[in-house]
C-alpha positions as CSV (number, residue, x, y, z in Angstrom):
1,X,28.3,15.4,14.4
2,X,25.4,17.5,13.6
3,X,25.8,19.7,10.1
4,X,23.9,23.1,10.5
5,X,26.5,24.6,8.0
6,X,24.4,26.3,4.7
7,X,26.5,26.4,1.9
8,X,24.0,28.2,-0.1
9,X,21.5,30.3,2.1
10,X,19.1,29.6,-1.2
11,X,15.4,29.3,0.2
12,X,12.9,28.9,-2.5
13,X,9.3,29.0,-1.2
14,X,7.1,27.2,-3.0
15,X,4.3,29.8,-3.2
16,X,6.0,32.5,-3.3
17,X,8.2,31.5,-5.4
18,X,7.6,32.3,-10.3
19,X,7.3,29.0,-11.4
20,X,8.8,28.7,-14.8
21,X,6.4,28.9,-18.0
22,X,7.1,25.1,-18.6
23,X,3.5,24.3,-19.9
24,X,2.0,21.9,-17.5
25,X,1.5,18.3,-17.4
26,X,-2.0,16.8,-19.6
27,X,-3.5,13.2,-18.3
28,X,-3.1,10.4,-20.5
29,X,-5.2,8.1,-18.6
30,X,-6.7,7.7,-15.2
31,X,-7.3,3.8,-13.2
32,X,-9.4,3.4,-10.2
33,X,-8.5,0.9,-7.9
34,X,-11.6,0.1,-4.8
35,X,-9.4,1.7,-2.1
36,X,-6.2,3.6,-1.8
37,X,-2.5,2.8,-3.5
38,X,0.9,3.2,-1.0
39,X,2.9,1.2,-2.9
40,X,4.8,2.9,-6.1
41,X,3.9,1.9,-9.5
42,X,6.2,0.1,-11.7
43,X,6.3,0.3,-15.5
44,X,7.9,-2.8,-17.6
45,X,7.2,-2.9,-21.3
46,X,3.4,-2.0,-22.0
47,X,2.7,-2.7,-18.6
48,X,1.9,-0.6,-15.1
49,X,2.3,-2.9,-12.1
50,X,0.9,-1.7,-8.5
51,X,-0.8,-2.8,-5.5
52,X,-4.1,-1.6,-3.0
53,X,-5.6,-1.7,0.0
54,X,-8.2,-2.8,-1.9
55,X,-6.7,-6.5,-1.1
56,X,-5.8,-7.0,-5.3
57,X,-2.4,-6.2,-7.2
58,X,-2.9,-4.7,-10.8
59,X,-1.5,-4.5,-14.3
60,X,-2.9,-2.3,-16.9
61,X,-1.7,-1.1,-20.2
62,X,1.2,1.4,-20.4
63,X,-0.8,3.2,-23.4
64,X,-4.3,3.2,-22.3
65,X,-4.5,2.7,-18.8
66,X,-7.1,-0.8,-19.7
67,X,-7.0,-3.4,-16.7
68,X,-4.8,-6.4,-18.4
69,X,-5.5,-8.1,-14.8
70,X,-5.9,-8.5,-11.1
71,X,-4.5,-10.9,-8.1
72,X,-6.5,-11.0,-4.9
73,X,-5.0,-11.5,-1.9
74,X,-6.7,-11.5,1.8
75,X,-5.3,-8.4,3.4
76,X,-4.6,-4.9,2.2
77,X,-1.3,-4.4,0.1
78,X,1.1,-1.5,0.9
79,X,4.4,-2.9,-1.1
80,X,5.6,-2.2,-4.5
81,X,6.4,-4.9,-7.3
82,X,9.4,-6.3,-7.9
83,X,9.7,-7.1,-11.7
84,X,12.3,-9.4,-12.9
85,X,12.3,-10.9,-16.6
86,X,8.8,-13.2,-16.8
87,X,8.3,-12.9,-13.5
88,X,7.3,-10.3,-10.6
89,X,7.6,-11.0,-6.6
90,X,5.2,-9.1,-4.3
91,X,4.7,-8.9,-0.9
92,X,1.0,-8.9,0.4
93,X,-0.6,-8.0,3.7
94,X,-1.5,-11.1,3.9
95,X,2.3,-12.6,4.6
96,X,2.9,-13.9,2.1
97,X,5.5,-13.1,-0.7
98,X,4.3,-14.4,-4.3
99,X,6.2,-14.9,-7.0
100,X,3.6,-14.1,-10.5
101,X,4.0,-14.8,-13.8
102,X,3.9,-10.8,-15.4
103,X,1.5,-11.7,-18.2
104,X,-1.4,-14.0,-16.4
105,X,-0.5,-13.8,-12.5
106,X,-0.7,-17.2,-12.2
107,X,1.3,-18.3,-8.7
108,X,4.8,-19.9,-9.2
109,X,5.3,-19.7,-5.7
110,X,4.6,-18.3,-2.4
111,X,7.1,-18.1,1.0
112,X,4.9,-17.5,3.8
113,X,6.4,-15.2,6.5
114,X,4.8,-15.3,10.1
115,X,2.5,-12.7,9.2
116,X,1.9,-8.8,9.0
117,X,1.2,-5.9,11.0
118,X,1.3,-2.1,11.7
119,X,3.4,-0.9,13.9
120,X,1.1,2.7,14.9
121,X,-1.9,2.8,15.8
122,X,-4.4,3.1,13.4
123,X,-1.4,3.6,10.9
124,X,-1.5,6.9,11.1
125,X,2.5,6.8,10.0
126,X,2.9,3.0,9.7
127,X,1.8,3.2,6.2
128,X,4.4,0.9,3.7
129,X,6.0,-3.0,3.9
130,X,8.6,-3.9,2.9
131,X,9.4,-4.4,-0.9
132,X,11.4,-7.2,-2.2
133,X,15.1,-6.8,-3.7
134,X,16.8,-9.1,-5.9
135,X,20.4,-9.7,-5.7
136,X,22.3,-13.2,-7.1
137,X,19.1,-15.4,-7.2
138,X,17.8,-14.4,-3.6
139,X,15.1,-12.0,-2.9
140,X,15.7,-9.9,-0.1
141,X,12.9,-8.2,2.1
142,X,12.0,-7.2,5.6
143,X,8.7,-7.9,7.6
144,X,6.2,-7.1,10.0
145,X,6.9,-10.2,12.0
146,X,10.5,-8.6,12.9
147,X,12.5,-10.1,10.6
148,X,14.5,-9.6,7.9
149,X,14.6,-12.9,4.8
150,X,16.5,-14.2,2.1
151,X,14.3,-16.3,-0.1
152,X,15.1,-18.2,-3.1
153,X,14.1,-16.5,-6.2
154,X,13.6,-19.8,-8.2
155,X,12.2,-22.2,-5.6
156,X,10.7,-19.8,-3.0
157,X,12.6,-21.8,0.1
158,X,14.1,-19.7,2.7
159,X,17.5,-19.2,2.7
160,X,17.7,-17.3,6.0
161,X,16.0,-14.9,8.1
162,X,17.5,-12.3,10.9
163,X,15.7,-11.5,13.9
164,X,15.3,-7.5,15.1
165,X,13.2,-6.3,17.7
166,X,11.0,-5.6,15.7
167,X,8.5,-4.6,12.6
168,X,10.8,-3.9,9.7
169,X,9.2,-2.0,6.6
170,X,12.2,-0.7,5.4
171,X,13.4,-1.9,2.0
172,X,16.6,-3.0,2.3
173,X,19.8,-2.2,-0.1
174,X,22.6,-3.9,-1.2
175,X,26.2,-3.4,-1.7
176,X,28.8,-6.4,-2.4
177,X,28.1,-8.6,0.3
178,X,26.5,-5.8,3.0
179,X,22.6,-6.1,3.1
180,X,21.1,-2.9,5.1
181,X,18.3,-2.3,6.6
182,X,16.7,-0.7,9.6
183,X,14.4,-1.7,12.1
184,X,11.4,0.1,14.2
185,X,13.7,-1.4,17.1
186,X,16.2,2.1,16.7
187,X,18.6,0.0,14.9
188,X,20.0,0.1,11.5
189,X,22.1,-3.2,10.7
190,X,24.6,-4.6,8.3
191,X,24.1,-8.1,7.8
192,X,26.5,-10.3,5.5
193,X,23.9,-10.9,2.5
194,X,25.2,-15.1,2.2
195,X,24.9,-15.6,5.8
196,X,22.5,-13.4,7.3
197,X,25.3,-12.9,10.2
198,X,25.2,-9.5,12.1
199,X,28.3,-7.0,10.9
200,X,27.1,-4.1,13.0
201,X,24.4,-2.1,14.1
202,X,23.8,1.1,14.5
203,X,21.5,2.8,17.5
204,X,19.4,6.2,16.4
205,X,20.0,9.1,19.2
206,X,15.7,8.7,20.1
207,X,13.6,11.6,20.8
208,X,11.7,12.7,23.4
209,X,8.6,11.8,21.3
210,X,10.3,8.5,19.8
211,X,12.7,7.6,22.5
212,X,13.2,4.3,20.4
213,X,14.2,6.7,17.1
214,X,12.5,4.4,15.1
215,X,14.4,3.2,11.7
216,X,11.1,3.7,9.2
217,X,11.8,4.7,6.1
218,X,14.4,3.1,3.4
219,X,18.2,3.8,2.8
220,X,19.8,4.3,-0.3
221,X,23.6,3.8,-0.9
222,X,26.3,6.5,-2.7
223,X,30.0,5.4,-2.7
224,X,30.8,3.7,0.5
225,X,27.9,6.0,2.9
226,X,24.5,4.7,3.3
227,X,21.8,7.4,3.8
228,X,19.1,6.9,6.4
229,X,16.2,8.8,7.8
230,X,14.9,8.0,11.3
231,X,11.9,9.2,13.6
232,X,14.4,10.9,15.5
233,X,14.2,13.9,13.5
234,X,17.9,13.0,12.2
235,X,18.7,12.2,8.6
236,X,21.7,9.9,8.9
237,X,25.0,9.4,6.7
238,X,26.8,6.1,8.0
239,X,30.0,4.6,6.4
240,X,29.5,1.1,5.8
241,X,33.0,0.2,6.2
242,X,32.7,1.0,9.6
243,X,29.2,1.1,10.9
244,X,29.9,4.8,12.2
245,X,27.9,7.9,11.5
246,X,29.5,10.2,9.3
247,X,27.3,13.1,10.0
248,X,23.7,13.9,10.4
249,X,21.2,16.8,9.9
250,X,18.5,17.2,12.3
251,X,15.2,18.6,11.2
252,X,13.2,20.2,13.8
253,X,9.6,19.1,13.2
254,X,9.7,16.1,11.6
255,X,11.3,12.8,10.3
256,X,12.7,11.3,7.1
257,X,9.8,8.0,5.7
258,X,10.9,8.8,1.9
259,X,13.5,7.0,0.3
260,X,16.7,9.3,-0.5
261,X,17.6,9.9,-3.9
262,X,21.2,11.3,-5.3
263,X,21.9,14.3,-7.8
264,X,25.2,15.1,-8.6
265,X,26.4,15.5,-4.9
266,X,23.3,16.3,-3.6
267,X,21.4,13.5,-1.4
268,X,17.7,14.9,-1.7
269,X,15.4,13.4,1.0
270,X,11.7,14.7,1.9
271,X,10.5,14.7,5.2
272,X,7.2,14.9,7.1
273,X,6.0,17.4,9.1
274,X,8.8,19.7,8.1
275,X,7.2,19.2,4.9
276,X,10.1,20.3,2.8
277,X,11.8,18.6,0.1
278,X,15.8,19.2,0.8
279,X,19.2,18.9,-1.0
280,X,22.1,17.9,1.0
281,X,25.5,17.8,0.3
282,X,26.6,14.0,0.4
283,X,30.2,15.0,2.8
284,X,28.7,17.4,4.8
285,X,24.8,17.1,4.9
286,X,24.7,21.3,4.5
287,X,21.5,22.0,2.5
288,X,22.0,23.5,-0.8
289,X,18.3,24.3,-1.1
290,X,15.0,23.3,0.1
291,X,11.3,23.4,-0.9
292,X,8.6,24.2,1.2
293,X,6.3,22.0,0.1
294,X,3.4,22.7,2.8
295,X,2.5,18.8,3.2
296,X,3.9,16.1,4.5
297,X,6.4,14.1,1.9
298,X,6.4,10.3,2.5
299,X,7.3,9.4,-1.2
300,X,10.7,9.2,-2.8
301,X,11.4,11.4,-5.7
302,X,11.9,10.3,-8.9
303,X,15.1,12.0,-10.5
304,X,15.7,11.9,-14.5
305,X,18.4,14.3,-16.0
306,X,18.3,17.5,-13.7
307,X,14.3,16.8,-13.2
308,X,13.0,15.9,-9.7
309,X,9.2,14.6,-9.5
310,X,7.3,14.1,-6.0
311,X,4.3,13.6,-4.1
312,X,3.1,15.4,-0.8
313,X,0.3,14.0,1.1
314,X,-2.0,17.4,0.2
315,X,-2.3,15.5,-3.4
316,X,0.0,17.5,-5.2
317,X,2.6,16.1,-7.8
318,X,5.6,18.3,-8.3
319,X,8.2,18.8,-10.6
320,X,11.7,20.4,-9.4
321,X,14.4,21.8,-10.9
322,X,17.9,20.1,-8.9
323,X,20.3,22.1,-10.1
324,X,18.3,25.6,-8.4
325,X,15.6,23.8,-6.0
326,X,13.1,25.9,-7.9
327,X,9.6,24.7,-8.8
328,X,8.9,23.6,-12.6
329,X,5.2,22.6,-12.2
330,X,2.6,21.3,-10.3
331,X,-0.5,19.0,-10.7
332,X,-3.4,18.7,-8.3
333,X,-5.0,14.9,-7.9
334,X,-9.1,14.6,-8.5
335,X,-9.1,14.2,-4.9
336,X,-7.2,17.7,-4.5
337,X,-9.4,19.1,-6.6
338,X,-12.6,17.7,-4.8
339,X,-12.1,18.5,-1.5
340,X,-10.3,21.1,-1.4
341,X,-12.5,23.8,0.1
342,X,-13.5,21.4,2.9
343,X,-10.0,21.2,4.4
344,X,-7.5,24.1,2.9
345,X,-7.6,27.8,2.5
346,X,-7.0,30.0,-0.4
347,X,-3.6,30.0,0.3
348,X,-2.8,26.3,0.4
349,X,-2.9,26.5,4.5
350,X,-5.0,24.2,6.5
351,X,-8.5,25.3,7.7
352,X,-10.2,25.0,11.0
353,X,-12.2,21.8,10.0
354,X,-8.9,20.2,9.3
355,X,-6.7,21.7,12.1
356,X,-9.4,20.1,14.2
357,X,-8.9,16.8,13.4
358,X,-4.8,16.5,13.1
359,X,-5.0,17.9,16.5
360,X,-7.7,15.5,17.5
361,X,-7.9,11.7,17.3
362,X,-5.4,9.8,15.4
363,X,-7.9,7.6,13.4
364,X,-9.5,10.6,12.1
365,X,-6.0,12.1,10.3
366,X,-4.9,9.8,7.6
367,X,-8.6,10.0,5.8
368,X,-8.2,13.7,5.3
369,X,-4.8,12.2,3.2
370,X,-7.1,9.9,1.5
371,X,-9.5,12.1,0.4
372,X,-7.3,14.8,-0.9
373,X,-5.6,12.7,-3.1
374,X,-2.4,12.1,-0.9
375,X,0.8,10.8,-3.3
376,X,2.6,8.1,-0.5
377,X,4.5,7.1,-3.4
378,X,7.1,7.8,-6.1
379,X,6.5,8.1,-9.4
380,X,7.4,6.6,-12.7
381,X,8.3,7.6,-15.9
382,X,8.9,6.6,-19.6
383,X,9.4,8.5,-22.4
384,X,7.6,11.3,-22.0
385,X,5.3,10.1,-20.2
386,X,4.8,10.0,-15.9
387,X,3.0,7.7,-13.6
388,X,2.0,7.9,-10.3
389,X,-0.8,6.6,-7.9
390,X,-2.3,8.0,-5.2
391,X,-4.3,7.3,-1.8
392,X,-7.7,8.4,-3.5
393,X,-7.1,4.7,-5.3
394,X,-6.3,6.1,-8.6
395,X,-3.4,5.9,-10.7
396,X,-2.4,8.8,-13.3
397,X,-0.6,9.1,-16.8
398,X,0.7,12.4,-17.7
399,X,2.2,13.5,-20.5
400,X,4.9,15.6,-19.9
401,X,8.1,17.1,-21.4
């Protein structure tokens, strides 16, 4: 089952590795939100769409980074927008999934699920929701009341909802009539999308620190495979056909939160406290490359022509060649830049101040992310120019090649 096989033995360290003398990225614009952004941006038209823990969803303007408007909610927001013609569906913190109008925000709808919540304690991994899909006229998401729905696009009435065992964060994916998704339960399921019936599920292996092998992060589909990460340490291929594992890689320190992404045939997936950024091949799952990226790598990366672009939680932005693994460029948040000394050595490595605390209670971890910037997202881009956000509560325009 497992795939240890290397194809290419091709290491690239990302410090010790000549970066190329691609000039670097300049900043457009800079937005500050009141607290810190998890969700990914979303660019449509002149607009930038994203949501905070602050408790408000944004829009600004593509070009100048202006606030065009803001929706307050009750509760902190950790999804990403869903935009869709006129309209754009979120779901909030709060429980509820809302349905805007793009241009004022004012409510067409909201579905009220039976409410949100983390499933770690003090969410010191816990950190996205769900984010709505839309597939024939129903929006599709998971929730932290267990369940998976299907919700009327139009109308906002619920179609159907599936039961797990329990918080589901995951975004789920779509092909013909198989919805999949995965569950904190262990479990990654096929459910027939016009039903909501069970096809199959599939049960993680567990580890001795996650027995359950929690299903966190989001699947993406190639062909007939879905690709999965879980907090077992395993990165999973499963044929949908079949609802059987077609291989998987283990990695040794850490699991898979970011949303895989396909090159070629190359599924490229970051992981946590391995903290690199690997290539797999899509058959196999034996790594064409990896990155050591020295921090932890919730968000997805963004891949346009043979251009990777990602995040780490040390508040760094990356840019990645996928044809050699090798790092293009890099960018350093304000936070980064800030705070640097207090937490991180000369050479990128964590300090004592710092080593204290991620050893030490859990609550006092995920502010050191905060304050350095950390990039829980994945970035956009149009034209030439690149968006991210990050959990300092800013969101960044670069101009780049």
């Amino acid at each position: 089952m497992k795939s240890i096989l290397v194809t290419m033995s091709v290491l690239f360290n990302l410090y010790n590795t000549a970066q190329s003398q691609e000039p670097k990225p300049t900043l457009k614009w800079k937005f500050q939100a009141l607290d810190a952004i998890i969700g990914s941006p979303v660019i449509d038209g002149n607009a930038v769409y994203f949501s905070s823990l602050d408790k408000n969803l944004y829009a600004v303007n593509f070009q100048t980074g202006k606030q065009l408007w803001k929706f307050e909610t009750v509760a902190p927001n950790r999804s990403t927008v869903l935009v869709s013609g006129e309209v754009l569906y979120f779901l909030s913190g709060d429980g509820n999934v809302y349905c805007l109008d793009k241009k004022t925000a004012k409510i067409n709808w909201s579905f009220k699920t039976r409410g949100e919540k983390k499933y770690d304690l003090y969410s010191f991994a816990d950190h996205f929701q769900s984010s709505p899909v839309l597939d024939g006229g129903i929006l599709y998401f998971g929730s932290g009341d267990h369940n998976v729905y299907a919700v009327n696009a139009k109308s906002g009435k619920l179609v159907w909802q599936y039961k797990t065992g329990n918080v589901v964060h995951a975004t789920p994916v779509i092909q013909n009539e198989n919805l999949l998704i995965g569950s904190f339960d262990g479990y990654f399921y096929d459910l027939n999308k016009i039903t909501g019936k069970s096809i199959w599920k599939f049960k993680s292996v567990g580890q001795k620190y996650f027995p359950l092998g929690e299903f966190q992060g989001s699947p993406a589909i190639s062909g007939g495979t879905v690709y999965v990460g879980s907090r077992d340490f395993n990165f999973y291929a499963l044929n949908i056909k079949k609802g059987i594992c077609n291989w998987n890689h283990y990695f040794t320190r850490g699991w898979s939160i970011a949303t895989p992404v396909f090159y070629r045939n190359m599924v490229i997936n970051g992981t946590s406290d391995d903290r690199i950024l690997a290539a797999m091949d899509t058959s196999s799952g034996a790594i064409t490359w990896q990155i050591d990226a020295q921090f932890n790598i919730f968000g997805s990366c963004l891949v346009t022509d043979s251009t990777g672009f990602f995040g780490t939680l040390g508040g760094k932005l990356f840019a990645v060649n996928l044809n050699t693994g090798k790092i293009i460029w890099n960018y350093s948040t304000d936070g980064r830049q800030k705070y640097h000394n207090e937490y991180l050595t000369d050479n990128e490595k964590y300090n004592s101040n710092s080593i204290k605390l991620l050893t030490g209670d859990l609550a006092e971890q995920v502010p050191i992310f905060y304050k350095l910037g950390g990039i829980f997202s994945k970035p956009a881009k149009m034209d030439k120019f690149l968006v991210f956000s990050s959990s300092e509560g800013a969101v960044y325009c670069l101009k780049v090649k």
